[in-house]
C-alpha positions as CSV (number, residue, x, y, z in Angstrom):
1,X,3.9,1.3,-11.8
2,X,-0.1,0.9,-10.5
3,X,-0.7,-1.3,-13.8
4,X,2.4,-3.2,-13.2
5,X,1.6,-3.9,-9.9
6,X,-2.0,-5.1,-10.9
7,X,-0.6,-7.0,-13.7
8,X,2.1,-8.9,-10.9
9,X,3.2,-8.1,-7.4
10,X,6.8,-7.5,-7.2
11,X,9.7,-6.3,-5.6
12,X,11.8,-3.4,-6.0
13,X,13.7,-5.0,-7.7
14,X,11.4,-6.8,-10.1
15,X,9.7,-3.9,-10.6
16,X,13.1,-1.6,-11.5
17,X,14.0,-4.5,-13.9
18,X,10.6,-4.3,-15.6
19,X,10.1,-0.6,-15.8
20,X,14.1,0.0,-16.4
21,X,14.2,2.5,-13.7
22,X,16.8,2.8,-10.6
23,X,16.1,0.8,-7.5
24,X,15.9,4.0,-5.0
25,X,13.6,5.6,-7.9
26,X,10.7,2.8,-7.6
27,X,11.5,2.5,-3.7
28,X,10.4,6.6,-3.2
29,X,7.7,5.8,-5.9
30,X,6.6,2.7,-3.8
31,X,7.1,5.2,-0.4
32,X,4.8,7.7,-1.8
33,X,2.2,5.2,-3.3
34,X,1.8,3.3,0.3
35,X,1.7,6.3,2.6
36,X,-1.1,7.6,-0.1
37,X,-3.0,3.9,0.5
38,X,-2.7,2.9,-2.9
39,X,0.1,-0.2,-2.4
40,X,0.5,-2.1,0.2
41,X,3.9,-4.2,1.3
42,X,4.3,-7.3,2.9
43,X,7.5,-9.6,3.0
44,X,9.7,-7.1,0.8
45,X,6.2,-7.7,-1.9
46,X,4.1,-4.6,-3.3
47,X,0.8,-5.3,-4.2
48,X,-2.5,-2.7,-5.1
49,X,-3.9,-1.7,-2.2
50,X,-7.0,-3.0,-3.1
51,X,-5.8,-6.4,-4.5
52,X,-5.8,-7.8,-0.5
């Protein structure tokens, strides 16, 4: 999900699409990854942390 990411920011939705996972799945991923400080979110968008 991290390489994705890199590779393009995306939603939840993108991001299910691409990785052919269920929404809720990459939301709980994306939950975990933010609260750890690796993503960060901003207007429904999830980026690497460090890509700012």
């Amino acid at each position: 999900m991290l390489d994705r990411l890199a590779e393009q920011p995306s939603s939840i939705d993108e991001l299910a699409r691409a990785l052919e996972l269920e929404p809720g799945e990459v939301a709980a991923s994306l939950i975990e990854l933010e609260l750890t400080g690796l993503v960060s979110e901003e207007d429904g968008v999830y980026r690497p942390a460090t890509a700012r």
